[in-house]
ZASEVO-116498 format. One record per residue (C-alpha): x, z, y. Coordinates in steps of 0.25 Angstrom, whole numbers, plus 2048, in hexadecimal, padded with zeros to 3 digits. Layout:
BEGIN
XZY;...
This chain:
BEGIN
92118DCB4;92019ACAA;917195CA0;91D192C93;920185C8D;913186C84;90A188C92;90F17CC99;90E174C8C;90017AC8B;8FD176C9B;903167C9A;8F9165C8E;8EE16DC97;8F1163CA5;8EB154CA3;8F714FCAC;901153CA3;8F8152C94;8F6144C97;907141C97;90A14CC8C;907141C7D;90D136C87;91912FC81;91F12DC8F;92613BC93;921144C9D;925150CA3;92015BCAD;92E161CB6;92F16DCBE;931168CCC;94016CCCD;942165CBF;949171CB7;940171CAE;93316ACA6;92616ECA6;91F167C9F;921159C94;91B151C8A;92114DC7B;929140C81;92F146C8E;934153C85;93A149C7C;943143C88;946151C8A;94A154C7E;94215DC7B;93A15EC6E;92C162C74;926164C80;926172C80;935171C7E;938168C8C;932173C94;93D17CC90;949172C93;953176C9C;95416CCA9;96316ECAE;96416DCBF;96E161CBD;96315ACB4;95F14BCBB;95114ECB4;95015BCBC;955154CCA;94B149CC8;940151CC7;94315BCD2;94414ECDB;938148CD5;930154CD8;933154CE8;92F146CE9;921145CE0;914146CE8;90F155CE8;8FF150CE4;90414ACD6;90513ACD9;90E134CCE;91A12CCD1;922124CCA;931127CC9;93D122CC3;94512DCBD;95212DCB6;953135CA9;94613BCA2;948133C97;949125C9B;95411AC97;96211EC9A;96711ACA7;957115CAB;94E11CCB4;93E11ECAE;93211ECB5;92912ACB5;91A12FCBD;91F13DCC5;915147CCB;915155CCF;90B15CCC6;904169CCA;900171CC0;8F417BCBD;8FD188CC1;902180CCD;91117CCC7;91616FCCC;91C165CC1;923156CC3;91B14ECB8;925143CB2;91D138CA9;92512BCA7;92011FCA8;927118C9C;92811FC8E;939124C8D;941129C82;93C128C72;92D126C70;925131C6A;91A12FC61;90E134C67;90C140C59;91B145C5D;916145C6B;90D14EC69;914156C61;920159C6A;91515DC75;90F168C6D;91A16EC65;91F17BC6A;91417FC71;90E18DC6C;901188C6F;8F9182C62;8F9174C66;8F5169C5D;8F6159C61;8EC14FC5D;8EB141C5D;8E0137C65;8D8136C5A;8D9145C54;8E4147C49;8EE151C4C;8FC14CC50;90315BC52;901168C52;90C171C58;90F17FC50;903188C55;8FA17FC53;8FB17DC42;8F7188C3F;8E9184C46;8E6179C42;8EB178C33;8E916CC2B;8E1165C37;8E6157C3A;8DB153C45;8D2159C51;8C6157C47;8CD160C3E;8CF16CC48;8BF169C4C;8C6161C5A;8C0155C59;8B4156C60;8BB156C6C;8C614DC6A;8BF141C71;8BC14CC7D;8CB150C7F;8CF141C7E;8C513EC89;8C614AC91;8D414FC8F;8D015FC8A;8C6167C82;8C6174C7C;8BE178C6E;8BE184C64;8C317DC58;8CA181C4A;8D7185C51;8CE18DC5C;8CD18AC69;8D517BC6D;8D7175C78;8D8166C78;8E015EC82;8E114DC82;8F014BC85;8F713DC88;8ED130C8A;8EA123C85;8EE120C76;8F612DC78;8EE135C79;8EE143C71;8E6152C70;8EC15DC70;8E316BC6C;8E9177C71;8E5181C69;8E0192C69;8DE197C5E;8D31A1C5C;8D21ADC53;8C01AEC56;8B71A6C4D;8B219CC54;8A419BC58;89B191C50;897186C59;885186C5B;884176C56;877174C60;87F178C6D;88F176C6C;899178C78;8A5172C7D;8B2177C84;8B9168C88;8BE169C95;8C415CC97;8CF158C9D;8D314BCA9;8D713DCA0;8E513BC9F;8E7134CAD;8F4134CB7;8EA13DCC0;8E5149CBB;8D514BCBD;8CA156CB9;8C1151CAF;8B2158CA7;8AE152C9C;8A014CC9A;8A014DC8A;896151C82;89C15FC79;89F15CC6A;897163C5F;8A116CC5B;8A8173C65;8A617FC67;8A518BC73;8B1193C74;8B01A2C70;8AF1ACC7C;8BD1B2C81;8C01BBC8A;8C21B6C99;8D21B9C98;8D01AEC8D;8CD1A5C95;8D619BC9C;8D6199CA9;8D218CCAF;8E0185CB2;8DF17CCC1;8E416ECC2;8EE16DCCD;8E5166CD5;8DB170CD3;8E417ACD5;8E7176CE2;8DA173CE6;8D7182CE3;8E1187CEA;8DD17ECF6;8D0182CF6;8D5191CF5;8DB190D03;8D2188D0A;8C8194D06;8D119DD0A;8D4197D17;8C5196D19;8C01A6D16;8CC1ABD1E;8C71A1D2A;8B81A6D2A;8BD1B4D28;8C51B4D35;8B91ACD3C;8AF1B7D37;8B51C2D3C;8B41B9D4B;8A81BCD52;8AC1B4D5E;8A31A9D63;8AC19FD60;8B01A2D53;8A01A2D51;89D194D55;8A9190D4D;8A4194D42;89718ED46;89D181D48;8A4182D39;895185D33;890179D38;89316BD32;89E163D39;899157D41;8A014AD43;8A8145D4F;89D140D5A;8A4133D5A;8A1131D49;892137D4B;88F12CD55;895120D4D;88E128D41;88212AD46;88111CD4B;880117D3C;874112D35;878118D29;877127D24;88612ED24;88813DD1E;896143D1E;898150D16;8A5158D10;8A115ED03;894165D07;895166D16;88E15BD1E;897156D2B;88D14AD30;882141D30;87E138D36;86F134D3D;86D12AD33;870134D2A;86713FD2F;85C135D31;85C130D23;85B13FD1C;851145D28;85C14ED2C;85C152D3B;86C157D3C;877158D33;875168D35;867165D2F;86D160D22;878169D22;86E176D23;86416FD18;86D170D0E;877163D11;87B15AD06;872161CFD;86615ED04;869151D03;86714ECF5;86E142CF5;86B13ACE8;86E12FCE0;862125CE1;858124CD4;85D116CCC;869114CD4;87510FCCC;88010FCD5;884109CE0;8880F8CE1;8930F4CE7;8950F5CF6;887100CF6;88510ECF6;87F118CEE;86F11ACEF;86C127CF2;861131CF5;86213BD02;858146D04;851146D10;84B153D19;83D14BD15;83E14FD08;840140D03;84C138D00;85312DD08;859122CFE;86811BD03;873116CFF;88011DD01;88D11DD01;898128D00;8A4129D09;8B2132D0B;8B5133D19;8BC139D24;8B5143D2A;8BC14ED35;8C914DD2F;8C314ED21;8BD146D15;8B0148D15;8A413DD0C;89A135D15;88D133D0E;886124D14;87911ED10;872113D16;861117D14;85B10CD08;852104D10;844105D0B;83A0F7D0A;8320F7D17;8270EFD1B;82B0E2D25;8230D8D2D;8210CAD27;82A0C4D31;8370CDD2B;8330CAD1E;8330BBD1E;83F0BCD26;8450C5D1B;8400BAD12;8480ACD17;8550B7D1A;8540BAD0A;8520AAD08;8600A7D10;8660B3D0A;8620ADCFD;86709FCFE;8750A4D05;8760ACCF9;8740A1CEF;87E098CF7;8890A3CF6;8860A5CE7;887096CE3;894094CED;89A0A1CE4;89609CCD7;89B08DCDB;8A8095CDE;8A909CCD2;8A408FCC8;8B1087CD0;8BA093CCF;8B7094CBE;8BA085CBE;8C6085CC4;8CB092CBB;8C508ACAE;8CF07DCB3;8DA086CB7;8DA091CA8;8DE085CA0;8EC081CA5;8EF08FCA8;8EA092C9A;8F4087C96;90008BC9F;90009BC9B;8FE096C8B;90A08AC8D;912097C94;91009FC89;915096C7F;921093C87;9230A3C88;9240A6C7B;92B098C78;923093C6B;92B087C6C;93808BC6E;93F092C78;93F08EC88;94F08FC89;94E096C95;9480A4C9A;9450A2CA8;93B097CA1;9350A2C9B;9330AACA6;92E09FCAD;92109ECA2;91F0ABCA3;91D0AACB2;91509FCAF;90D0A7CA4;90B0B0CAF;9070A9CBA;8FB0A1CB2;8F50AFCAD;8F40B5CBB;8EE0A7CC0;8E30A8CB4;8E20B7CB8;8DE0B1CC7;8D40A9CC1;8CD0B1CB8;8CD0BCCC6;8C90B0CD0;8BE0ACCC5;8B80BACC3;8B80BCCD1;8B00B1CD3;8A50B5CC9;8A50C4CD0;8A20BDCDD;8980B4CD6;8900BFCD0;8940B7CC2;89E0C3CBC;8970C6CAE;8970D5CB0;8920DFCA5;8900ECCAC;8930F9CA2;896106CA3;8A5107CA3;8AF113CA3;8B7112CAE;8C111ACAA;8C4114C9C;8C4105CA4;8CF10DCAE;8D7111CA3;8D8104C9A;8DB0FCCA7;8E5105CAB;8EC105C9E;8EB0F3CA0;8F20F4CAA;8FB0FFCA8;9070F5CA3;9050EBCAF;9080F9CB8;9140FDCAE;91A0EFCB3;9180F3CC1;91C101CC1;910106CC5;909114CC0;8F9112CBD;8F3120CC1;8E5123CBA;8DC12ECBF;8CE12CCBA;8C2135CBC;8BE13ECB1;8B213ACAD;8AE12ECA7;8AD125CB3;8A111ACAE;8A010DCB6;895101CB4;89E0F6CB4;8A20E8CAD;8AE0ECCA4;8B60E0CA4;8B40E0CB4;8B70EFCB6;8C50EBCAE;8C70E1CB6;8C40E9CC2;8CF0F5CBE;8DA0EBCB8;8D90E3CC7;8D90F1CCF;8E60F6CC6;8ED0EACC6;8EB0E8CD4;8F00F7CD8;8FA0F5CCF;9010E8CD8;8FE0F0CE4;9060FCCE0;9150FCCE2;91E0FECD5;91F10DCD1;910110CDA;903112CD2;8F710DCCF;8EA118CCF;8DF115CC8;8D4120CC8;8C5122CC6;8BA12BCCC;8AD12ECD0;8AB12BCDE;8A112DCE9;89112ACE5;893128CD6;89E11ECD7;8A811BCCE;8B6119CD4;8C1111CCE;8CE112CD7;8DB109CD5;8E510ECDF;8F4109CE0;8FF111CE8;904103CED;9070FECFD;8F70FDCFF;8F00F1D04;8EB0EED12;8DE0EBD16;8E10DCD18;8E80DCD0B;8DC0E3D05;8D20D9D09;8DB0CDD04;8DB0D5CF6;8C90D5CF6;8C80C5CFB;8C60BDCF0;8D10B4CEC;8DC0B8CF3;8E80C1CF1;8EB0CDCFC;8FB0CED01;8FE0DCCF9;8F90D6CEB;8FF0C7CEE;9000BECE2;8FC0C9CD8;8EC0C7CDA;8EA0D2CDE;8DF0CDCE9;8D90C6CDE;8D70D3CD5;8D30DBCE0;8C70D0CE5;8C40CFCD6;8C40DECD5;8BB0E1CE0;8B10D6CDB;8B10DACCD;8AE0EACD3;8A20E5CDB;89D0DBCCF;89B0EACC9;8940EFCD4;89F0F7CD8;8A70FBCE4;8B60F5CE7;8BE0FBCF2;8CC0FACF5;8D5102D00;8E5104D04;8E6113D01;8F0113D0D;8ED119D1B;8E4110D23;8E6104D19;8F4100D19;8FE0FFD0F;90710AD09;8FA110D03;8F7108CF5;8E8102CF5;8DD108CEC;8D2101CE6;8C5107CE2;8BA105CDA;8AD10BCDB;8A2109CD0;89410CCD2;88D118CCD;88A116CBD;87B11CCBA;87C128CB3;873121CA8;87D117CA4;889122CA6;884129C9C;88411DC91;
């Protein structure tokens, strides 16, 4: 790479993937992919370097015999070429003499299209730093005025370019920054004229370390007086800081005093930097037009009668196989399948339903536009196991209610999204004959319900009987094991007894655990769970369940991956049910997963207005049989064995559809079998927009 150190310091702060590990107190480092030299570090792993800054390690010389240059030019042949993280044990870097250390490696493409190997350790290695000489060490040297502030405002550094700028100011509300402060913790950047001139701030780091850091320019024209009725904003936020990189807007209201930026000159302005994925996408999208303009000008120029029906028969919509438009056709129900904005088939229950006679028809009245499909008045979402109501327009000029449901299918060696409804019946007139019919069928239905209700609840009144008899002697064998443990009355004389308690200790917290599981369980299938429905952030719960359980992973040497949607992700749920829900799907991944595999957790909207939390482990996978054992109630499938996992996954499922949400579960591997990992999701039902906004 050419551009200075200053530049790549500047880009490190700039990318969300490396900002979120430049205040950590573990080491990270971005390598060239041959290993001669760095690219890129934060405070800690220029530390273990030696070298006093950040800046400073990008200008250390890496010799060819250096074990740090051969490990990461092996490294780098054997990572995955889409960014997945996995854990190595490498020798050096920092770690104990003699010891290997645990660290995340990916390849990382960055904005110019340069490839990098990302190093983050897993553990912290060599002498802590304090989080203020942290920050210092990352902006000192850089030519750039860079100033770095705490969580909650007050200034921590302030490298040489910088203090001449800012003066006496010891805080972002001193510089006339802390309007935004909340914005740039929230949505990682925002950009404001301020007393320095124009800053850009940018969130680095995460959690309790989190830190600002405001780039400044500095500006030589006055600057203009904000009008108080109508103020304007430049945040552009950026993704949260998650293992996965993602693109985020912001949805916040402008503060008071942030004013426009002055007019510049169009050489002023910077250009727009792409994410690598983005980046890659463009270039994709680049060739495939390409490939395209060149193919229709060679079959322009043909004015053969082949080449004209060819083109005739690309024009049209593609039709299904004859053998899925019988089976299709065949259904009662109405089935739509589009790419994007090109209609490929629908059905006659389909056409019947919308007055439409021919797919050609649709296509020619303008296709999925003339549709108008709409959310139904007063709908609230989905329930469990439904669909969506919706709204089709009809070639009668009226509108056809049904309930839908949106799928991803296979469709002529392409993914392609099925649209199917079934029509709402509508009350109809029936003879009397039907109706007292109807009428003793409702009073059986209605005494077989009330025999199943009081056989559920006499189940569930023995089960909490039985749990009450049983909590007071476990409750006295984990108290007496404690005593024993921390041998109150004098020591045991032998340590294997003390293992023994500890087992014992053990033992009798997992059984209460199986109770208090068997007995909500029983209450979810009662209908007696005391739920209290609110409007929860999803993301939040994510991320204070993650952190939970974040030790227990530790122990097992798995990696919990995040990659949470963007936007606040609002779900009507009961909170102590919905963290009961995430702990039992993270904990359960967690035993599925091999030692040094990962755990994924991710949020994001799905299909119809849905919310979809995902839990994904890179383990062998379950197989259908073992899958179905995990759902029945009460017992414990093969993969999880004595580890409950069966019970968690049963108790899960019941606790998801308690709050009217959707519970599914799949082995990620083709056609079902192991060697694949298993992912469960979760898909809440739409929240109103009403209670959204509160």
């Amino acid at each position: 790479m050419s551009d200075s150190g200053t530049e790549i310091q500047l880009r490190g702060l700039r990318d969300a993937r490396l900002a979120a590990l430049a205040a950590a107190a573990k080491p990270a480092w971005l390598w060239s992919i041959d290993g001669a030299r760095v690219i890129w570090a934060n405070a800690a792993g220029a530390a273990l370097l030696g070298a006093t800054t950040s800046v400073a390690a990008l200008s250390l010389e890496i010799s060819p015999a250096d074990p740090l240059r051969r490990q990461v030019a092996q490294l780098a042949g054997r990572l995955s070429p889409n960014g997945a993280a996995r854990l190595e044990r490498l020798r050096g870097f920092g770690g104990p003499f003699g010891r290997l250390a645990t660290f995340a490696c990916s390849r990382l493409v960055l904005a110019d299209g340069s490839v990098g190997v990302l190093l983050a350790a897993a553990e912290p290695l060599g002498k802590p730093l304090p989080l203020a000489e942290r920050l210092s060490r990352l902006i000192d040297g850089i030519a750039t005025p860079l100033a770095a502030f705490l969580a909650d405002g007050s200034l921590s550094e302030a490298n040489a370019a910088a203090r001449p700028l800012i003066g006496d100011a010891a805080s972002l509300e001193a510089l006339g920054l802390e309007a935004v402060r909340g914005d740039v913790l929230r949505d990682g950047r925002a950009e404001m004229i301020a007393t320095p001139g124009r800053c850009e701030l940018v969130r680095i780091g995460s959690g309790a370390e989190a830190a600002i850091v405001v780039l400044m320019t500095p500006s030589a024209a006055p600057l203009p007086r904000a009008p108080e009725q109508s103020p304007q904003t430049g945040i552009a936020p950026l993704p949260p800081a998650t293992d996965t990189p993602a693109i985020m807007t912001s949805s916040s209201e402008p503060p008071r005093n942030v004013v426009p930026f002055p007019g510049a000159e169009p050489k002023a302005v910077p250009a727009p930097i792409l994410s690598a994925m983005e980046n890659h996408a463009f270039n994709e999208l680049a060739r495939k037009l390409s490939q395209r303009l060149n193919a229709d000008t060679t079959a322009a120029d043909d004015d053969s009668p082949a080449a004209a029906a060819s083109r005739e028969a690309e024009a049209s919509p593609p039709q299904a196989s004859a053998t899925e438009k019988a089976v299709l056709d065949r259904l009662p129900v109405g089935v739509l399948v589009y790419r994007l904005d090109q209609l490929l088939y629908a059905n006659r229950a389909f056409l019947e339903a919308t007055g439409y006679d021919s797919l050609h028809a649709l296509a020619s009245a303008g296709g999925l536009d003339a549709l108008f499909v709409d959310v139904e008045p007063g709908s609230t979402g989905n329930s469990a196991g439904a669909g969506t109501p919706l709204a089709l327009s009809t070639t009668r000029g009226g509108q056809v209610p049904v309930d839908a449901r949106l799928y991803s299918v296979p469709w002529e060696g392409e993914t392609a999204l099925a649209l199917i409804f079934n029509p709402v019946p509508t009350s109809q007139p029936q003879p009397a004959a039907d109706a007292n019919e109807n009428v003793a069928l409702r009073a059986e239905l209605a005494a077989v319900k009330r025999q199943a209700e009081h056989t559920a609840a006499t189940k569930s009144d023995i089960l909490a009987k039985i749990s009450h008899e049983l909590r007071a002697p476990l409750s006295a064998i984990i108290g007496f094991s404690e005593v024993m443990i921390d041998e109150r009355f004098g020591p045991l004389g032998n340590e294997r007894y003390l293992d023994y308690l500890k087992d014992i200790r053990a033992s009798g917290e997992r059984v209460v655990a199986l109770i208090n599981e068997f007995v909500d369980l029983s209450r979810a299938e009662t209908g007696r769970l005391d739920l209290v429905p609110t409007d929860i952030h999803l993301n939040e719960m994510v991320e204070q369940c993650v952190a939970l359980m974040q030790p227990q992973a530790n122990r097992e040497r798995i990696i919990i991956r995040t990659a949470l949607a963007p936007a606040a992700m609002p779900v009507r749920a009961d909170a102590r049910s919905l963290r009961q829900i995430v702990l039992n799907l993270i904990g359960n991944s967690i035993r599925l997963a091999q030692p040094g595999g990962q755990v994924i957790v991710s949020t994001a909207a799905a299909d119809l207005g849905e919310t979809a939390l995902r839990v994904r482990d890179t383990g062998p996978g379950l197989s259908a049989q073992q899958i179905a054992a995990a759902l029945e109630p009460f017992r414990i499938s093969d993969q999880a064995e004595s580890d409950g996992a069966g019970i968690s996954l049963s108790l899960t499922k019941a606790l998801t559809e308690a709050n009217g949400a959707r519970f599914q579960i799949r082995s990620t591997a083709p056609g079902g079998g192991a060697h694949g990992g298993t992912l469960v999701e979760v898909l809440f039902p739409a929240v109103p927009r009403q209670s959204a906004a509160v």
